[in-house]
DRENDO-1510 file (C-alpha; in Angstrom, 1 decimal, always signed):
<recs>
REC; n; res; u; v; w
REC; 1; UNK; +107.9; +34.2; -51.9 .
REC; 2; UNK; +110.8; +36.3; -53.8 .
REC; 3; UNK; +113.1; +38.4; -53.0 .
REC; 4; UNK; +114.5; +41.9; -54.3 .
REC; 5; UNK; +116.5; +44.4; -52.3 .
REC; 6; UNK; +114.2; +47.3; -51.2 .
REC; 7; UNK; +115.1; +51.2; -51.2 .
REC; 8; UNK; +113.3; +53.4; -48.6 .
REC; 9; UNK; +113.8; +57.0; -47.9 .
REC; 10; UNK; +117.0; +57.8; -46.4 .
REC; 11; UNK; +115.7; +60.1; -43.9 .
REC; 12; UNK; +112.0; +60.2; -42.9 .
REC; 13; UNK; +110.7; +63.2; -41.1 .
REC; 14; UNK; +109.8; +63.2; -37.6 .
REC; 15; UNK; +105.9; +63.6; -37.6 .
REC; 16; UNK; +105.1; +66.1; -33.8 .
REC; 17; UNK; +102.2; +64.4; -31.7 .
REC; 18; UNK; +99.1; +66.8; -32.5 .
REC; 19; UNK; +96.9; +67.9; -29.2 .
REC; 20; UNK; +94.6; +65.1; -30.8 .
REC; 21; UNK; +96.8; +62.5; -31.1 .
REC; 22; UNK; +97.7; +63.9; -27.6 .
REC; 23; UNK; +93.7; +63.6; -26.6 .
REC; 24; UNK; +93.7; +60.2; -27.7 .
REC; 25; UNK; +96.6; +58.8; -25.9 .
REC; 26; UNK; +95.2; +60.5; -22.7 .
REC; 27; UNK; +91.6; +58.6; -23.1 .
REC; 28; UNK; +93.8; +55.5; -23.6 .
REC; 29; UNK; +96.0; +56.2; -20.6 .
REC; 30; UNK; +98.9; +56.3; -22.9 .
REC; 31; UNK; +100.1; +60.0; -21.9 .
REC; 32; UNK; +102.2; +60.6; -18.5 .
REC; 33; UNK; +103.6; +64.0; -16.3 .
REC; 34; UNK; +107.0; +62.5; -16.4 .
REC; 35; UNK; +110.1; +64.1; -14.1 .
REC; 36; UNK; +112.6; +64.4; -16.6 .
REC; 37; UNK; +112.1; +64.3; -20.4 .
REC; 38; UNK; +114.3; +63.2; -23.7 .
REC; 39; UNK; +116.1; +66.8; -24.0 .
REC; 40; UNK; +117.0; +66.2; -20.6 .
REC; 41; UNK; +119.0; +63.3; -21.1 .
REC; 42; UNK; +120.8; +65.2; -23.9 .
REC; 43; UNK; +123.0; +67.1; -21.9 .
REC; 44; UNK; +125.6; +65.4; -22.0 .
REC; 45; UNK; +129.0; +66.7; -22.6 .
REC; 46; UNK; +130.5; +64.1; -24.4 .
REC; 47; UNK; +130.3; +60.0; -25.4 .
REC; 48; UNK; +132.3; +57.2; -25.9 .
REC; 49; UNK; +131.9; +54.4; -28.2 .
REC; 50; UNK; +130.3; +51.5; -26.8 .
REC; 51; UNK; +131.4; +47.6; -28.5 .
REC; 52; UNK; +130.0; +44.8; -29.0 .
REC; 53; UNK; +131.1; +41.1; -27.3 .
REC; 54; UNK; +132.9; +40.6; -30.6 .
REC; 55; UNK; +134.7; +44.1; -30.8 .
REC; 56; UNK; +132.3; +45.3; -33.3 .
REC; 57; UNK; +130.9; +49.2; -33.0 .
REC; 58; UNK; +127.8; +48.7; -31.5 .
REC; 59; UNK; +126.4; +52.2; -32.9 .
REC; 60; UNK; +125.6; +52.9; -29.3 .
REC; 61; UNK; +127.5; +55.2; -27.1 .
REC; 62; UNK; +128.1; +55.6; -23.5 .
REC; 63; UNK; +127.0; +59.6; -22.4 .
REC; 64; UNK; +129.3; +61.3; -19.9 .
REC; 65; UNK; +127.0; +63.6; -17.7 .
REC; 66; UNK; +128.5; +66.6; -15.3 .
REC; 67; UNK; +128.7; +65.0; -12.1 .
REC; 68; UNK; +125.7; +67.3; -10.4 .
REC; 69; UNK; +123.5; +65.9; -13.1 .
REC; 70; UNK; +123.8; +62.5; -13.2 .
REC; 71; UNK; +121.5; +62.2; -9.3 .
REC; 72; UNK; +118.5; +63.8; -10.6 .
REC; 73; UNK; +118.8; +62.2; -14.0 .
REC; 74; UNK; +119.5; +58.8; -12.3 .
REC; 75; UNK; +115.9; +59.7; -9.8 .
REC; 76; UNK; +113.7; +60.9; -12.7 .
REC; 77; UNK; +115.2; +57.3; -14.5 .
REC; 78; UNK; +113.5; +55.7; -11.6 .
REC; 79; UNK; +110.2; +57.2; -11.3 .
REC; 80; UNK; +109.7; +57.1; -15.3 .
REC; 81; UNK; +110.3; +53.2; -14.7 .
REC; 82; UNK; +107.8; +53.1; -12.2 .
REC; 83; UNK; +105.2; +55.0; -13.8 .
REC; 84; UNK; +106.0; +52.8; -17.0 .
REC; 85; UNK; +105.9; +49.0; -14.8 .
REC; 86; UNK; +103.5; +50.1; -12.0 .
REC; 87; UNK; +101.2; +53.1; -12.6 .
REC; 88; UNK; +103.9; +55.4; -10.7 .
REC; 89; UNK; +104.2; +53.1; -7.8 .
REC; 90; UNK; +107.7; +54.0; -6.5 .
REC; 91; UNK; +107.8; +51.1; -3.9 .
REC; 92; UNK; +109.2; +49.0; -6.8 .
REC; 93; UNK; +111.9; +51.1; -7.4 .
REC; 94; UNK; +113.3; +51.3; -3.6 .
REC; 95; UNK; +116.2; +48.8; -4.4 .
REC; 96; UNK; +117.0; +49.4; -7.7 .
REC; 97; UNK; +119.7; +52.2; -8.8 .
REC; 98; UNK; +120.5; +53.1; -13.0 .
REC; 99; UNK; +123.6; +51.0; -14.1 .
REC; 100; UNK; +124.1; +52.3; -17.7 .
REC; 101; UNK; +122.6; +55.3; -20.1 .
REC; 102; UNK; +123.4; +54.6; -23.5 .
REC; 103; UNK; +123.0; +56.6; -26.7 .
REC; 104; UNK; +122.0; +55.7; -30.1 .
REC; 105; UNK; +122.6; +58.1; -33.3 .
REC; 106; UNK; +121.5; +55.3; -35.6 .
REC; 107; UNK; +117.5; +55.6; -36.4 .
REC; 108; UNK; +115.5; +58.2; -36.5 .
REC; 109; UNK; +114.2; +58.8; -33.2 .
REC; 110; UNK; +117.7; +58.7; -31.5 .
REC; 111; UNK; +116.3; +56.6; -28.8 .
REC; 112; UNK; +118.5; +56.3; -24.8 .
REC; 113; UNK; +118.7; +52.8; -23.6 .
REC; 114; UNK; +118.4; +52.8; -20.1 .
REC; 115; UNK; +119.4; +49.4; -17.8 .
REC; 116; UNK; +117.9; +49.7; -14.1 .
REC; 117; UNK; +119.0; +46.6; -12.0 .
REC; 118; UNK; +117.9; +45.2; -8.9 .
REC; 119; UNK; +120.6; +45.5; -6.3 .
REC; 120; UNK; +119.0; +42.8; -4.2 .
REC; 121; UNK; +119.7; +40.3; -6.6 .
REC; 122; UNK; +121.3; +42.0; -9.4 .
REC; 123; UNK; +118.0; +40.9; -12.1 .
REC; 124; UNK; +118.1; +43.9; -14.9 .
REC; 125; UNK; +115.6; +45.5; -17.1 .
REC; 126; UNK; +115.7; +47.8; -20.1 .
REC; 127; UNK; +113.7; +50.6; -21.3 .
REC; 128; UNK; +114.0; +53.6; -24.0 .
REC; 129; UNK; +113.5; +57.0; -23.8 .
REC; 130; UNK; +112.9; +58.3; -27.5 .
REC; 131; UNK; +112.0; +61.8; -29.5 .
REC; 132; UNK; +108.4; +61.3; -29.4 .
REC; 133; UNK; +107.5; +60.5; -33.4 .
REC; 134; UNK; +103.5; +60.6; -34.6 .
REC; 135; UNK; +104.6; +57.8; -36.9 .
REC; 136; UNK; +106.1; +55.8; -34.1 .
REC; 137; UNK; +103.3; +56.1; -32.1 .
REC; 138; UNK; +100.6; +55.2; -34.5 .
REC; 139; UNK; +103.1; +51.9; -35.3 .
REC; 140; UNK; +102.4; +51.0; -31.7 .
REC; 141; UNK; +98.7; +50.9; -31.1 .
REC; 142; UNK; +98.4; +49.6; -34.6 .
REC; 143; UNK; +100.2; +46.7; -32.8 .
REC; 144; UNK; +98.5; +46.5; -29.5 .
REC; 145; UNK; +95.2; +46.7; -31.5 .
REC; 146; UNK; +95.8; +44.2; -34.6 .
REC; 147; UNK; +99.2; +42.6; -33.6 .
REC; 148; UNK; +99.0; +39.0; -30.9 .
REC; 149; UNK; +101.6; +41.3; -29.0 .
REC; 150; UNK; +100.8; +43.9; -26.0 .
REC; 151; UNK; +103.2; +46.9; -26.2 .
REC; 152; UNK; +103.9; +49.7; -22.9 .
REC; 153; UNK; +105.0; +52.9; -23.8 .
REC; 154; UNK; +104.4; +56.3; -22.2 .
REC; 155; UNK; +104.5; +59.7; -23.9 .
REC; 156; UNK; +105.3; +63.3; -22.4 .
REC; 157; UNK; +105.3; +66.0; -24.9 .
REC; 158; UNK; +108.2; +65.1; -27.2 .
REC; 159; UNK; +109.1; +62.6; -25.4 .
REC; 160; UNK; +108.7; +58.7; -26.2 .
REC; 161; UNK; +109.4; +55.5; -23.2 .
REC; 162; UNK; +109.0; +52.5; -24.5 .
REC; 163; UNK; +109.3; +49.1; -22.6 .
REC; 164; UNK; +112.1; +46.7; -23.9 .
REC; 165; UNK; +110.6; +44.1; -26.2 .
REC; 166; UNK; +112.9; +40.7; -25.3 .
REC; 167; UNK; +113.9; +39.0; -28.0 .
REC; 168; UNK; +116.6; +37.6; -30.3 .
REC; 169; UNK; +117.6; +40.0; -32.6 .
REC; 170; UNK; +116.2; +38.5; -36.3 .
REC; 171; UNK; +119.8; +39.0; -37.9 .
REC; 172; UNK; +121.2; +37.3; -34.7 .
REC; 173; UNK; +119.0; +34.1; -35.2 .
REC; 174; UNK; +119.6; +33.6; -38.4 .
REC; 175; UNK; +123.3; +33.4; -38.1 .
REC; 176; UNK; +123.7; +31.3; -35.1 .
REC; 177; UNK; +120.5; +29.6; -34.2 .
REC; 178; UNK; +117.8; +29.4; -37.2 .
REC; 179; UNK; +119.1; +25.9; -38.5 .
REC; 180; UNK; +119.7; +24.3; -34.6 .
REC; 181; UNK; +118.8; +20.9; -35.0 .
REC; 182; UNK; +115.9; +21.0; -32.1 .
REC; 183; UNK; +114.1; +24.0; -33.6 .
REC; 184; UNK; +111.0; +22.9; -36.2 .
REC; 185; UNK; +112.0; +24.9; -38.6 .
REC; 186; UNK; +108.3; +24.5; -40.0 .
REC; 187; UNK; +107.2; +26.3; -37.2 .
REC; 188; UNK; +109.8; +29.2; -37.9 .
REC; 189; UNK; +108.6; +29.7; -41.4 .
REC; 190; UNK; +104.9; +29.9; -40.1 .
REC; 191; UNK; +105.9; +32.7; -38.5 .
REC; 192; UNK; +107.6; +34.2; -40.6 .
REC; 193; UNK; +104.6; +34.0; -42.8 .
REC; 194; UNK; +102.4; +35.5; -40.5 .
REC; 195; UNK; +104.6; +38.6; -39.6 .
REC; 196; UNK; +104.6; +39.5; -43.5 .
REC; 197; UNK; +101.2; +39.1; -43.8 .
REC; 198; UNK; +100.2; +41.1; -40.4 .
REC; 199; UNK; +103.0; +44.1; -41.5 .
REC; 200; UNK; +101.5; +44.3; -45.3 .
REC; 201; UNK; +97.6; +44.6; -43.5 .
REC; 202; UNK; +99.1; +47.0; -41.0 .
REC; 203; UNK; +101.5; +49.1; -43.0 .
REC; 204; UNK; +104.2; +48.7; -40.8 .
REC; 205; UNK; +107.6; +48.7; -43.4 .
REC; 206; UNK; +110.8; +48.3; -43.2 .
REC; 207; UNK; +110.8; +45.1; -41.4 .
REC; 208; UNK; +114.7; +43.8; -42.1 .
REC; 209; UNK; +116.0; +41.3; -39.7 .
REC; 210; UNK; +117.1; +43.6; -37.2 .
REC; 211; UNK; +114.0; +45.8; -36.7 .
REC; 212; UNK; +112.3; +42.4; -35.1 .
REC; 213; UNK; +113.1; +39.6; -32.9 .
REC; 214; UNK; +112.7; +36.1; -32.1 .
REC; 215; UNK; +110.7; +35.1; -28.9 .
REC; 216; UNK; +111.4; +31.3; -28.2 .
REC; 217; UNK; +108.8; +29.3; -25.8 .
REC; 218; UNK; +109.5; +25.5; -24.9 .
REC; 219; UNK; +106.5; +24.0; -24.8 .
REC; 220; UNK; +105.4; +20.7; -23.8 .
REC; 221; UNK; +105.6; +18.5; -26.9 .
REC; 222; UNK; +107.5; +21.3; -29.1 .
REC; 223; UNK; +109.1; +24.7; -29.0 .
REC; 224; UNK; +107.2; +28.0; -30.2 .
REC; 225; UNK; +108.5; +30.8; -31.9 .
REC; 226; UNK; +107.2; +34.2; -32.3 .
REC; 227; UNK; +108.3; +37.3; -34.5 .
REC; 228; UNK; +107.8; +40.6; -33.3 .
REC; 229; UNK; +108.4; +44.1; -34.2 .
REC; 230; UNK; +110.3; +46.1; -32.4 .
REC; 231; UNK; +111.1; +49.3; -34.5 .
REC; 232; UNK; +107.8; +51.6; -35.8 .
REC; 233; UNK; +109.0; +54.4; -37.4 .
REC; 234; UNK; +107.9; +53.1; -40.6 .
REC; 235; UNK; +104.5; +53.5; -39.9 .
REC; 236; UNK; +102.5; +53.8; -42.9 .
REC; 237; UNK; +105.1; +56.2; -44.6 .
REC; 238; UNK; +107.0; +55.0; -47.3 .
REC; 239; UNK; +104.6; +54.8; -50.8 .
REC; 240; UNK; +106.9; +51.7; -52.1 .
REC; 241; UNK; +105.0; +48.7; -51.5 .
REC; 242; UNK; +107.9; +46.2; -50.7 .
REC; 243; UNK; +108.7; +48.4; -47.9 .
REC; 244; UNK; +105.8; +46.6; -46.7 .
REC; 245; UNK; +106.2; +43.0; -47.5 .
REC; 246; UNK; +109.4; +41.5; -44.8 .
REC; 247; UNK; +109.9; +39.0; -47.7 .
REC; 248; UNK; +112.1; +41.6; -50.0 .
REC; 249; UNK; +114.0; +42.5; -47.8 .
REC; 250; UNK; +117.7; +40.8; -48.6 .
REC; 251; UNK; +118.7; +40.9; -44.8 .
REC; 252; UNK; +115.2; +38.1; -44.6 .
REC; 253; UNK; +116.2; +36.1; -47.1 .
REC; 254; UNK; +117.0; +33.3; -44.5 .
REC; 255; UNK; +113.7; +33.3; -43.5 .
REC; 256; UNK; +112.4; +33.1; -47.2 .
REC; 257; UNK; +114.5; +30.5; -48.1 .
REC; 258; UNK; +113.9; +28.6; -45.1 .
REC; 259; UNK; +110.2; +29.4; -45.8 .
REC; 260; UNK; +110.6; +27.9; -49.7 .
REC; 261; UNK; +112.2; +24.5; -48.4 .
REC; 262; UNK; +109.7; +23.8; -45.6 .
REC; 263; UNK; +105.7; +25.4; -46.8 .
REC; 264; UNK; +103.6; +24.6; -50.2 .
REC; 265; UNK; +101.9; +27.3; -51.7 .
REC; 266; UNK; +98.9; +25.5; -49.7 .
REC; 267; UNK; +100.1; +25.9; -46.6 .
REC; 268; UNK; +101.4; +29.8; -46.8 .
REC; 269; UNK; +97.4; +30.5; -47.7 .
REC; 270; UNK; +96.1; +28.6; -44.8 .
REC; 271; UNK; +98.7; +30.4; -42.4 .
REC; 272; UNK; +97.9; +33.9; -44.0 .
REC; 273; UNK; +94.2; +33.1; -43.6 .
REC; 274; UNK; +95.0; +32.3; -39.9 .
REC; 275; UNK; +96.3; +35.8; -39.4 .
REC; 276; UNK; +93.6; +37.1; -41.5 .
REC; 277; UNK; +91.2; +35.1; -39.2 .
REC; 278; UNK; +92.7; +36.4; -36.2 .
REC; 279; UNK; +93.1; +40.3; -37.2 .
REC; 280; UNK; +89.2; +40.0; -37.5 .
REC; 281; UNK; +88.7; +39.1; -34.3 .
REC; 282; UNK; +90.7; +41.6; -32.4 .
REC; 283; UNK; +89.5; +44.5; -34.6 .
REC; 284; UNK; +86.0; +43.4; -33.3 .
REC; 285; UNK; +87.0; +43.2; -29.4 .
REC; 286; UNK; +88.5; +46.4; -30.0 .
REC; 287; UNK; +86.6; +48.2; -32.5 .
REC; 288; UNK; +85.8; +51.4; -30.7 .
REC; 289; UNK; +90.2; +52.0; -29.9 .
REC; 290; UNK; +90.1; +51.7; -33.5 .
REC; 291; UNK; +87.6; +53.7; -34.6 .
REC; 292; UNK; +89.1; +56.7; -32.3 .
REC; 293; UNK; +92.7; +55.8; -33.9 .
REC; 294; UNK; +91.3; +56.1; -37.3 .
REC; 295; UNK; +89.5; +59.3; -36.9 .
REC; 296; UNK; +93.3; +61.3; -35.3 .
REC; 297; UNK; +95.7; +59.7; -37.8 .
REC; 298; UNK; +93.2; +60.2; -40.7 .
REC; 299; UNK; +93.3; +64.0; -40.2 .
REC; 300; UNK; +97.0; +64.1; -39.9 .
REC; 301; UNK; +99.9; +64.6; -42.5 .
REC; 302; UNK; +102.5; +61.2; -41.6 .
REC; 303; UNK; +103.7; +61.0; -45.4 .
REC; 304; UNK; +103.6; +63.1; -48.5 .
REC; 305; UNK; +100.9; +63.2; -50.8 .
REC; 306; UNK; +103.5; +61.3; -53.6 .
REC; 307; UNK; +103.7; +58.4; -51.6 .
REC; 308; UNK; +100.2; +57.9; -51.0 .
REC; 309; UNK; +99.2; +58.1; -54.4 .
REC; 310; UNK; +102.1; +55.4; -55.4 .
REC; 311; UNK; +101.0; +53.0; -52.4 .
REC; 312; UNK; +97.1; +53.4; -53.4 .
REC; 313; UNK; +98.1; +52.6; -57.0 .
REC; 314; UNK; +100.4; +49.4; -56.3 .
REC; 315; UNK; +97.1; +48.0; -53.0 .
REC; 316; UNK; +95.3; +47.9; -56.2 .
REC; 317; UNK; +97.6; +46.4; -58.8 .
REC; 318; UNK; +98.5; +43.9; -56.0 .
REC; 319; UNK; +95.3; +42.9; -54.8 .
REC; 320; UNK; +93.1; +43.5; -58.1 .
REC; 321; UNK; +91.3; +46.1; -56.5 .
REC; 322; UNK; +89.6; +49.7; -57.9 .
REC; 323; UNK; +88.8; +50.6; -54.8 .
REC; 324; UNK; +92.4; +51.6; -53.0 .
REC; 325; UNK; +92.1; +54.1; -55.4 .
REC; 326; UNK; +89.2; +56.3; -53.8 .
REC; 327; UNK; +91.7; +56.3; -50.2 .
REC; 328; UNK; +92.8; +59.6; -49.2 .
REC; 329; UNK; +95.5; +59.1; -47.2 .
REC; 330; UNK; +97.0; +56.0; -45.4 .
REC; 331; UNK; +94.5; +55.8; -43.1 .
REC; 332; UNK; +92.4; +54.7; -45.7 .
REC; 333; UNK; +94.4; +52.3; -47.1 .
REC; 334; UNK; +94.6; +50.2; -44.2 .
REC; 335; UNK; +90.9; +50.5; -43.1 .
REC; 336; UNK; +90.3; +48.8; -46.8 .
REC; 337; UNK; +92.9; +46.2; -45.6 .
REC; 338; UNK; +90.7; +45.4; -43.0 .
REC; 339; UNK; +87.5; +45.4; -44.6 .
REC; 340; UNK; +88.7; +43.3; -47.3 .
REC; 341; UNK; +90.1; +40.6; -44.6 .
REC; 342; UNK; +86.9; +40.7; -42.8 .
REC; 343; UNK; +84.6; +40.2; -46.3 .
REC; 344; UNK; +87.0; +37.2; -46.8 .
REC; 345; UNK; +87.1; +36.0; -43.3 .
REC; 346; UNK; +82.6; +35.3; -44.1 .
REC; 347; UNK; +83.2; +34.0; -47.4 .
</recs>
């Protein structure tokens, strides 16, 4: 593994959700009459900076609503939560009340964090309410289809909810808990192995530290660790290549390093041929979702025609292959990904 510092568009366009994008996310139950919507929560007069534990700008900020707002805002919160949790079951919201909205500029869907906590016994939850991206959206059943990882989001319109992935923060772990002495840090590297191959395969870019987390499980011999994705608006946009692999990113050289001390070039090709392995067999238990995600987002326009010609060009200078070169659009490119993987996966 190397790594190089990778550029990728300053600003990428928000893509609208088509009526069939919109027709697909209502056969997969994916699309919700919501009470309040994302423009909603944008009336707000002004905001306040929010910090960190350490003092830091967290590049959130805390929204101050008129006061005759802030009940029906704080009601539709509560039904969105249950629609998202429960199928629109309101009896699990009876004892919980909104404790904080806050705002994010940073990112391109300037998503609202919202924390709902349980007043009996003051457990809390997260979700976000988001612009509702094509790109995005396509980044999330890419991962509940090909990804280990289930994902719950809701859309309304132009409006995105998302459930709150838990997770250490990648940038977080490395600085205070990559190296801790009961981790296997074989393990971590494993992981970190299969998250660049499954994001390369997927198209999912721009993958720096703090656009995943670490999920930790103790098991009963050893403890488990898990990277996920938590940021898809790099969905198949970006034609640079490296935008793709998580190993150029500078902000991952931890993991790379960490990944160079700890795996032979033996191992890192029997841990991408695991992922491989196991992409096959969740595009064949879930082969029709696919199909009907292929034939929206291969209609649609989620990049410019520049950077699929670039990406198509460097697929086949990086995997020796003529035949990224007949794709179309980006679509295309990963449905060769996957054929390829599953030719390999018989072989």
């Amino acid at each position: 593994m190397e790594n190089n510092d990778v550029k990728i568009s300053k600003k990428k366009p928000i893509f609208p959700v088509t009526p069939a994008l919109q027709k697909y996310l209502r056969t997969y139950q994916r699309e919700a009459k919501l009470p309040i919507g994302y423009h909603d929560l944008m009336q707000f007069n002004e905001a306040f900076p929010l910090m960190d534990k350490f003092g830091k700008d967290s590049l959130w900020e805390g929204p101050i609503y008129a006061q005759d707002l802030i009940e029906p805002l704080h009601n539709g919160l509560k039904e969105i939560y249950a629609n998202l949790k429960a199928s629109g079951n309101l009896r699990i919201v009876e004892h919980k009340y909104i404790d904080k909205i806050e705002y994010c500029t940073f990112g391109n869907t300037h998503p609202f964090r919202i924390r709902i906590v349980n007043r009996l016994n003051d457990v809390y939850d997260y979700f976000y309410i988001k612009k509702a991206d094509a790109s995005r959206i396509y980044g999330l059943e890419m991962e509940e289809i090909l990804s280990p990882n289930q994902v719950n989001y809701l859309v309304d319109g132009d409006t995105l909810v998302e459930e709150h992935i838990a997770g250490i923060p990648g940038d977080v772990f490395t600085k205070g808990q990559l190296y801790t002495p009961e981790f296997n840090p074989t393990r971590i590297a494993k992981e970190f192995v299969k998250f660049n191959e499954r994001c390369l395969i997927m198209l999912l870019g721009d993958m720096r530290a703090y656009n995943f987390v670490v999920q930790i499980t103790p098991d009963f011999d050893d403890i488990q660790f898990r990277i996920r994705a938590i940021d898809f608006d790099q969905q198949f946009y970006e034609g640079n290549l490296k935008v793709y692999l998580p190993q150029f990113f500078k902000e991952n050289l931890p993991y790379v390093k960490m990944s160079m001390e700890q795996l032979t070039e033996k191992t890192v090709l029997q841990y991408q041929q695991e992922e491989r392995s196991s992409i096959v067999h969740r595009v064949r238990s879930e082969r029709h979702r696919l199909t009907d995600l292929r034939d929206v987002s291969s209609k649609e326009e989620l990049t410019t025609p520049e950077n699929i010609e670039l990406l198509k060009r460097s697929m086949s200078d990086y995997f020796k292959d003529s035949n990224y070169l007949k794709c179309q659009n980006m679509t295309d490119i990963i449905e060769l990904n996957i054929k390829n993987i599953i030719r390999q996966v018989k072989l």
